[in-house]
DRENDREN-864303 format. One record per residue (C-alpha): residue in three letters; x, y, z. Coordinates in nm, 3 decimals, padded with zeros to 5 digits. Each point is the difference from the previous one (the first is absolute). Layout:
<rokes>
+------+---------+---------+---------+
! rest !      xx !      yy !      zz !
+------+---------+---------+---------+
!  Ala !       X !       Y !       Z !
...
+------+---------+---------+---------+
</rokes>
This chain:
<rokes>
+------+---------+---------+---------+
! rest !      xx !      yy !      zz !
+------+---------+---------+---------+
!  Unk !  00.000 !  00.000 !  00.000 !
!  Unk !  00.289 !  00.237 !  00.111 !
!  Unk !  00.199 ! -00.080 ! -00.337 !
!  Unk ! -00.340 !  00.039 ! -00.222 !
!  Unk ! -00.058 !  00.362 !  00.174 !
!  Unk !  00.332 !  00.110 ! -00.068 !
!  Unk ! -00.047 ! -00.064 ! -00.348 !
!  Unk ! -00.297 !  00.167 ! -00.039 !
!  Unk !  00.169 !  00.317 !  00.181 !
!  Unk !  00.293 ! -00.023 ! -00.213 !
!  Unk ! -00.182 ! -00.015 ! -00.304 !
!  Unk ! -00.261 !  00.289 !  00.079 !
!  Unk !  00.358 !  00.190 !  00.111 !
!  Unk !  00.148 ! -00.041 ! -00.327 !
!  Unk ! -00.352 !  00.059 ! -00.179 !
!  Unk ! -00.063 !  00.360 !  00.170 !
!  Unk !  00.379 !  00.043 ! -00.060 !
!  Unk ! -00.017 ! -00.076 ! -00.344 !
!  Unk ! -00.308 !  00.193 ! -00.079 !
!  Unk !  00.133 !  00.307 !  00.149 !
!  Unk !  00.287 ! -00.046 ! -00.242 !
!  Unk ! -00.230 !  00.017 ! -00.287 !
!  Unk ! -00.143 !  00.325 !  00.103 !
!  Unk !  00.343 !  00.194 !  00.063 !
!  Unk !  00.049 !  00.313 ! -00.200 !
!  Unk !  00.182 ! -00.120 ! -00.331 !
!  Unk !  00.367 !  00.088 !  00.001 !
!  Unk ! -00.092 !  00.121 ! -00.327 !
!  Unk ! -00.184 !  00.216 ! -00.228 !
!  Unk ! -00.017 ! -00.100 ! -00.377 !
!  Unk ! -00.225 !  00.222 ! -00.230 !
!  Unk ! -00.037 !  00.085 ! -00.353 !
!  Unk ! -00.066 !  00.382 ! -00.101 !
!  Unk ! -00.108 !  00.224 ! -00.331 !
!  Unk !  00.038 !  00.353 !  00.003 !
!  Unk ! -00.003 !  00.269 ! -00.231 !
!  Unk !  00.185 !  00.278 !  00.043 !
!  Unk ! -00.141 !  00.328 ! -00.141 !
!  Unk !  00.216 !  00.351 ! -00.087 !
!  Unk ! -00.019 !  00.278 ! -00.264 !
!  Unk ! -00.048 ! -00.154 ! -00.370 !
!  Unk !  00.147 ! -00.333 !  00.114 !
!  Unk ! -00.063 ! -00.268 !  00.205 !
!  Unk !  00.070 ! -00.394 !  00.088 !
!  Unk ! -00.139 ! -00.307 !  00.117 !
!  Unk !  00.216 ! -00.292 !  00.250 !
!  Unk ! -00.096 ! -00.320 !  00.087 !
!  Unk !  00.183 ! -00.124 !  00.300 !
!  Unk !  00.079 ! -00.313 !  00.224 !
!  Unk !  00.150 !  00.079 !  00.360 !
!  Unk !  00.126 ! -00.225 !  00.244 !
!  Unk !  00.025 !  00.161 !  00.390 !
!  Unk !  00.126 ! -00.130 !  00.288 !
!  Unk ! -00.179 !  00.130 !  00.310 !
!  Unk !  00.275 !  00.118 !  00.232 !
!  Unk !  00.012 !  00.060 !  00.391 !
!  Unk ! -00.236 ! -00.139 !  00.258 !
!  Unk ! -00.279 !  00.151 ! -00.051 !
!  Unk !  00.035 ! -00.015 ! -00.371 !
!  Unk ! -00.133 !  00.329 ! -00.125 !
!  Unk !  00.332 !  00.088 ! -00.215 !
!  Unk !  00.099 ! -00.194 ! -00.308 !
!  Unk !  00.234 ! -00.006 ! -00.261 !
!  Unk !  00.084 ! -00.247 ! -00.292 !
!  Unk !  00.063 ! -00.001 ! -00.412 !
!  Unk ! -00.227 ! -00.076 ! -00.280 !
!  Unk ! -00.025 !  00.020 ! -00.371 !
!  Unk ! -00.149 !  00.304 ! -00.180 !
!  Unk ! -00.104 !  00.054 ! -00.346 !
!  Unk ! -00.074 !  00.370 ! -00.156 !
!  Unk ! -00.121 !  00.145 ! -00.297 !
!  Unk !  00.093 !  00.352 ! -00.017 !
!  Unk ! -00.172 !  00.204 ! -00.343 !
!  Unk ! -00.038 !  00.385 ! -00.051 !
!  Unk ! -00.008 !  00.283 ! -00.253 !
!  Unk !  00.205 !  00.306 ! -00.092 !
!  Unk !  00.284 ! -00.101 !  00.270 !
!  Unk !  00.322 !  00.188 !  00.039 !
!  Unk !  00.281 ! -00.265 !  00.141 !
!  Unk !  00.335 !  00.199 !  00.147 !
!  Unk !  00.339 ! -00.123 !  00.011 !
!  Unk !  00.029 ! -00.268 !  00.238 !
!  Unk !  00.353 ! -00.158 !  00.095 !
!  Unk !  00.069 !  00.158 !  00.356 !
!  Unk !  00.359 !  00.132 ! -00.090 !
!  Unk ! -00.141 !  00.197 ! -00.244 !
!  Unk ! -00.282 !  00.147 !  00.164 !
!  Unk !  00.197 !  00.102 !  00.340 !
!  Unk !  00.351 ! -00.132 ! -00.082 !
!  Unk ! -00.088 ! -00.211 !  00.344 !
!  Unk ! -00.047 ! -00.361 !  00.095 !
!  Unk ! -00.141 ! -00.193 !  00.284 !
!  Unk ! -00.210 !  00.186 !  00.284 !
!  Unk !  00.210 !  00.318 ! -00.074 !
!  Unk ! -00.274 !  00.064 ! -00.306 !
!  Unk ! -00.267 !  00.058 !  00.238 !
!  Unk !  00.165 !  00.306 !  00.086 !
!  Unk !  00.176 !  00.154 ! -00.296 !
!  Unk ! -00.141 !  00.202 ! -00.243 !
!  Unk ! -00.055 ! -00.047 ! -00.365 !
!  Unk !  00.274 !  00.077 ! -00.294 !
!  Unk ! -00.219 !  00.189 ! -00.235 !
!  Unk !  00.215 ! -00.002 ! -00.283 !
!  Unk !  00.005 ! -00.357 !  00.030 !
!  Unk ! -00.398 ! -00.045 ! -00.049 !
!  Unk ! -00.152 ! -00.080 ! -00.331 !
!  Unk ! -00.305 ! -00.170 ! -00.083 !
!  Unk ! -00.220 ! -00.248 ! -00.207 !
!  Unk ! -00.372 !  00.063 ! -00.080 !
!  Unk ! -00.206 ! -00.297 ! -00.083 !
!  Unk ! -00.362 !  00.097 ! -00.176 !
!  Unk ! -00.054 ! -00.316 !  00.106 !
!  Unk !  00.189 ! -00.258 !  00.307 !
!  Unk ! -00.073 ! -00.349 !  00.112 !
!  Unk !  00.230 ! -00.179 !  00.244 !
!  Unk ! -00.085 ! -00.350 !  00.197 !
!  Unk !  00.208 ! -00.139 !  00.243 !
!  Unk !  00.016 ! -00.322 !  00.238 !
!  Unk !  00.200 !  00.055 !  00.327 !
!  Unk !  00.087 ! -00.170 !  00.332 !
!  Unk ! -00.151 !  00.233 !  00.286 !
!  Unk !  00.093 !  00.103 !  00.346 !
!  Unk ! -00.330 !  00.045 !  00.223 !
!  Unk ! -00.060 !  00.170 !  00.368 !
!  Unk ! -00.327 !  00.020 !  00.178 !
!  Unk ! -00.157 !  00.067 !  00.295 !
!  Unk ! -00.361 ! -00.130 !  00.185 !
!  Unk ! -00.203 !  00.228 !  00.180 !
!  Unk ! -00.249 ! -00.196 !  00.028 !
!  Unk ! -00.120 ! -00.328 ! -00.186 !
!  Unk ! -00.165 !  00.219 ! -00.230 !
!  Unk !  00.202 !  00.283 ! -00.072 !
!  Unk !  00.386 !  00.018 ! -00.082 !
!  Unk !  00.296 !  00.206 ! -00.191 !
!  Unk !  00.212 ! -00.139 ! -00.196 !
!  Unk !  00.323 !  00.107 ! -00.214 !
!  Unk !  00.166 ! -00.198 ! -00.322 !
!  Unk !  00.280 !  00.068 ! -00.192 !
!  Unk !  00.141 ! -00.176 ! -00.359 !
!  Unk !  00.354 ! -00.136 !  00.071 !
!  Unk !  00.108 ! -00.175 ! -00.304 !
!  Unk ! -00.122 ! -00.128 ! -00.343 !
!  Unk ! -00.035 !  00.070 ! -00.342 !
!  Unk ! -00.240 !  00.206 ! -00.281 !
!  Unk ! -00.162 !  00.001 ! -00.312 !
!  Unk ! -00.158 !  00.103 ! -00.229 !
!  Unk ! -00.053 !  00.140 ! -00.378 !
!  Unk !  00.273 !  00.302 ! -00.186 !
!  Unk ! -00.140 !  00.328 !  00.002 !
!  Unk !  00.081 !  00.294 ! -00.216 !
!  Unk !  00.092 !  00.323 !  00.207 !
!  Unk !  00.202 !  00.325 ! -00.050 !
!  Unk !  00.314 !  00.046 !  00.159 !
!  Unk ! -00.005 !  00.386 !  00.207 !
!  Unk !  00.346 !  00.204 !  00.021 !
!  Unk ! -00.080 !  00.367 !  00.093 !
!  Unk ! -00.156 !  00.103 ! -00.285 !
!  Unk !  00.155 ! -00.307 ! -00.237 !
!  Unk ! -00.200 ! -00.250 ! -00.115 !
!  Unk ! -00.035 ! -00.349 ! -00.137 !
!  Unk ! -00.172 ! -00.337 ! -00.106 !
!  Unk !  00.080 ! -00.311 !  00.185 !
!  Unk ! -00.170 ! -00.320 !  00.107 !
!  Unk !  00.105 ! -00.190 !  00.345 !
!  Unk ! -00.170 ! -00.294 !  00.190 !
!  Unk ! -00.030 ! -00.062 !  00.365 !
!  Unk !  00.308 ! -00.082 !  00.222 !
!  Unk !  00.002 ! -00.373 !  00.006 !
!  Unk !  00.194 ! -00.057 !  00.367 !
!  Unk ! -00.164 !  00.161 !  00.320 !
!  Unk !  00.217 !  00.058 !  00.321 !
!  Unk ! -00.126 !  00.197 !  00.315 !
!  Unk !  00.318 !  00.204 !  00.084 !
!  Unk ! -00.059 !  00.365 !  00.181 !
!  Unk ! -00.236 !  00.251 ! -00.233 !
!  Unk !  00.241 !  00.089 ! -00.319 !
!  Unk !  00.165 ! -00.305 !  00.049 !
!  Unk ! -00.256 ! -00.266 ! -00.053 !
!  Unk ! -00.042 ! -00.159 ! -00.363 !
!  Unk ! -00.289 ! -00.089 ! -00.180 !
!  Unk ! -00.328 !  00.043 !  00.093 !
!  Unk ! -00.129 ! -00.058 !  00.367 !
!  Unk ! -00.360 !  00.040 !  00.204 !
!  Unk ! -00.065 !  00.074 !  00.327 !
!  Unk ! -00.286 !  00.097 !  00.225 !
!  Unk ! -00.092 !  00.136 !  00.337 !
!  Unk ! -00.325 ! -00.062 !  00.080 !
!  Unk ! -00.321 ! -00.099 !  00.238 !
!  Unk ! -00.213 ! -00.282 !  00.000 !
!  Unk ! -00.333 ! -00.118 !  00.105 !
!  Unk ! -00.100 ! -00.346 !  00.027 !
!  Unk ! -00.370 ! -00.063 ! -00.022 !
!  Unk !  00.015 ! -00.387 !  00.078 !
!  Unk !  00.195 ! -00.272 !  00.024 !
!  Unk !  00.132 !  00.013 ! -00.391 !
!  Unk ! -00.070 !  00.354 ! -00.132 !
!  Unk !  00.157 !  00.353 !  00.053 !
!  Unk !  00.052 !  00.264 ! -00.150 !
!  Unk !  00.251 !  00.245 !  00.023 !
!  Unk !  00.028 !  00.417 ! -00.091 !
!  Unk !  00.387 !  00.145 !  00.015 !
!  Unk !  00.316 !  00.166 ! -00.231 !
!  Unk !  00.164 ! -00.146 ! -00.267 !
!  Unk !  00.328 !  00.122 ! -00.106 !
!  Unk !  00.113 ! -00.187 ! -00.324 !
!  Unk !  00.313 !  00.025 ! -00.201 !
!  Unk !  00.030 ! -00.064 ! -00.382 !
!  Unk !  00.311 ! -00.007 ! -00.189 !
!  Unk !  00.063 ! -00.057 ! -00.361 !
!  Unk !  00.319 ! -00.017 ! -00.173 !
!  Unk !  00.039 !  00.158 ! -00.383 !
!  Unk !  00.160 ! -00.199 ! -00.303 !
!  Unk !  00.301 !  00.205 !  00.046 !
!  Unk !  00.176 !  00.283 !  00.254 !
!  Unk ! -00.235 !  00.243 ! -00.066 !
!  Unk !  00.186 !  00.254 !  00.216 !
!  Unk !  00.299 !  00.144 !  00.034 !
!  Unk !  00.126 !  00.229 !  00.316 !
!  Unk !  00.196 !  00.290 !  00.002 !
!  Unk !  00.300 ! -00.165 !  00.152 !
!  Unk ! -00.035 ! -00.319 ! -00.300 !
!  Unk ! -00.205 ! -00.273 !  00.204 !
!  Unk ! -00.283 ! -00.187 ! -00.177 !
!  Unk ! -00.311 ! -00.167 !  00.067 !
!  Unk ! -00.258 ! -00.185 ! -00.109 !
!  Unk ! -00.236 ! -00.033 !  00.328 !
!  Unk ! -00.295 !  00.254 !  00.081 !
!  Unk ! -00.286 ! -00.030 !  00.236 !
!  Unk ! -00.335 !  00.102 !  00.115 !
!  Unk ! -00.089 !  00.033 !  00.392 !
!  Unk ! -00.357 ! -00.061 !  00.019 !
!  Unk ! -00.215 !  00.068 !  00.316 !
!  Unk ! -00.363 ! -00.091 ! -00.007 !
!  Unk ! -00.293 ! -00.109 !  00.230 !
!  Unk !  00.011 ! -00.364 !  00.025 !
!  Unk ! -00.328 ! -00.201 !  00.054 !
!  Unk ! -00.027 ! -00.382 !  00.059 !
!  Unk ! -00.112 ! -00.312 !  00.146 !
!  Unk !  00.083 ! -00.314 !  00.145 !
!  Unk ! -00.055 ! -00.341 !  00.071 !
!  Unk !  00.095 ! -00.199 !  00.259 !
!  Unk !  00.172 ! -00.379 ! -00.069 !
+------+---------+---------+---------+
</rokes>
């Protein structure tokens, strides 16, 4: 009788025990988002998969990578020199601070521009609540495509024809110094059950494309071929939880 109790204790012990396992907070949060991020005659649309690790105890912060695709388009688009040593003859965190080299900026309008790209993300969060939460991303690294464009190369009051496509390697660096084209978003997010939010923030998207040839030519003899647009827009999205 004494043996037959004990098993039934033990197994209601590791019943209630593993229950209670069951309903522990997930050490993780996996969703899949679309937003679309709206600015002044141009625009894009991402569809993203993120994979966070809740961190600390009480497991209201959370960080983690995912994969992010974008489709960047717009119209009538001026793109300025891009290549950080040209633009403040600085490199590293020092371009935060330093000012541009105006002699050193030309530029490239596009009637028309279409860039996509498919990155590896670096995503931040934090839960107020089990409803509502902030969240940051940022590209890191991978590459772009997409279709040549005609555009006119801008020197003072020189022009010409020239056609470029989109920088095919991305690489988050520090502003002036990253390559390529990269997303990233700051935003808040309401979740309205178990699988659906949405989510209302900034976008601030880069877009670089790279001309047939060294377009430009700076007073002291460098080249380059690399100009970019800075885009900020209103982004607008939602999720779903996996």
């Amino acid at each position: 009788m004494k043996k037959i109790s004990f098993y039934l204790l033990a197994s209601l012990v590791l019943g209630i025990a593993a229950n209670a396992q069951q309903k522990a907070k997930p050490a993780v949060n996996q969703f899949a988002d679309f937003t679309l991020g709206i600015g002044s005659s141009q625009g894009s649309a991402a569809l993203a998969y993120v994979h966070n690790w809740k961190l600390f105890k009480k497991q209201k912060w959370e960080a983690g990578v995912g994969v992010r695709f974008t489709s960047y388009f717009s119209s009538d688009k001026y793109y300025r020199t891009a290549p950080a040593k040209l633009t403040s003859g600085k490199s590293g965190p020092a371009v935060f601070f330093a000012d541009d080299i105006v002699q050193n900026l030309d530029s490239v309008f596009f009637p028309k521009a279409q860039v996509n790209s498919l990155n590896i993300s670096l995503n931040f969060g934090y839960n107020f609540t089990p409803k509502f939460s902030l969240g940051f991303n940022i590209d890191a690294i991978g590459f772009s495509f997409g279709g040549s464009k005609n555009g006119t190369h801008i020197n003072g009051n020189t022009t010409k024809p020239t056609t470029a496509k989109p920088t095919a390697f991305n690489l988050l660096l520090v502003s002036d110094n990253d390559l390529g084209s990269l997303n990233s978003e700051l935003f808040a997010k309401y979740q309205f059950n178990k699988k659906w939010g949405a989510k209302l923030g900034f976008e601030f998207l880069f877009t670089e494309y790279k001309t047939a040839t060294e377009v430009q030519t700076t007073p002291d003899g460098q080249k380059n071929d690399r100009f970019r647009n800075k885009v900020s827009a209103l982004a607008l999205g939602i999720s779903y939880q996996l």
